[in-house]
N, C-alpha and C positions, 0 to 999 in steps of 0.2 A: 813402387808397386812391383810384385813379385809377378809374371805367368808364368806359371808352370804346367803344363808344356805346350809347345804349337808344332811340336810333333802329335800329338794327340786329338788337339784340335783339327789338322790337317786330314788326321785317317777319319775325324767322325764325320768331318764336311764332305768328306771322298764317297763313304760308305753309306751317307743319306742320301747323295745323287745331287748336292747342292753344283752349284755352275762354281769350281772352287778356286778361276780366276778371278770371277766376282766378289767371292768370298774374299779371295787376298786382299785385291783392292779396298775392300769396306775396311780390313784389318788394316793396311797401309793407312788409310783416311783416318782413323782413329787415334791412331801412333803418331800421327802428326800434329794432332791437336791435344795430344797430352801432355798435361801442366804440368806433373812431378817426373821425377827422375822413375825410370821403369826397366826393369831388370828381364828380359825373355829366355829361356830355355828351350833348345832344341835337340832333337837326337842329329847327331851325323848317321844316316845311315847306306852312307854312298863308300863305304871303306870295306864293305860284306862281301861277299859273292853276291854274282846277278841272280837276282829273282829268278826259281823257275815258272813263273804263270806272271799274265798281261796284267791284272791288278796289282800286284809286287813290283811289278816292275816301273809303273805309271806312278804310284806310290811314293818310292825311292827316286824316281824321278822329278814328281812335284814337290819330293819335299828340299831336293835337291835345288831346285828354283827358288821357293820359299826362303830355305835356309841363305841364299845368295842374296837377295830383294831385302831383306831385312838387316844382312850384314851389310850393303852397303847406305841403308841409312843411317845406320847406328855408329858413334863417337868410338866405341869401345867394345870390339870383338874379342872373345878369350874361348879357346876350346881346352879342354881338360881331357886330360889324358890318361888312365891309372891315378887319376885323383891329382893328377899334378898341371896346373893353368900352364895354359900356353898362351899367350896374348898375340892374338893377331891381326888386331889394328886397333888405335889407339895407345896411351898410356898404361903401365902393368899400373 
């Protein structure tokens, strides 16, 4: 299974005022009990210039958590860079 993205999903849990450690969490508890192989997409966007305003920056923050929590359950990390995979943990 394909999501695409949980950078998007992160800005829409942010922007509706959800609690979106809870949010993570429900996402973690879910991803644990899935039975097929599952493919996630994230933006990096901790490589930019700093946000100028508090929600950019809590934003870029959480998704910087996010992106971390999820790379360390997963087998098989690969960032892509100009279109070209970078494998950064697991098997290329």
């Amino acid at each position: 299974m394909l999501v695409d993205c949980l950078t998007l999903w992160l800005s829409n849990a942010l922007l509706a005022g959800e609690d979106v450690e809870a949010e993570i969490e429900r996402l973690e508890a879910v991803l644990a009990k899935a039975a097929a192989p599952l493919v996630l997409v994230a933006n990096e966007v901790g490589f930019g210039i700093v946000p100028d305003n508090a929600l950019g920056r809590r934003f870029r923050d959480l998704q910087g958590q996010l992106n971390q929590r999820i790379a360390a359950r997963a087998d098989r990390v690969v960032l892509v860079v100009a279109g070209v995979p970078l494998t950064i943990k697991g098997s290329p």
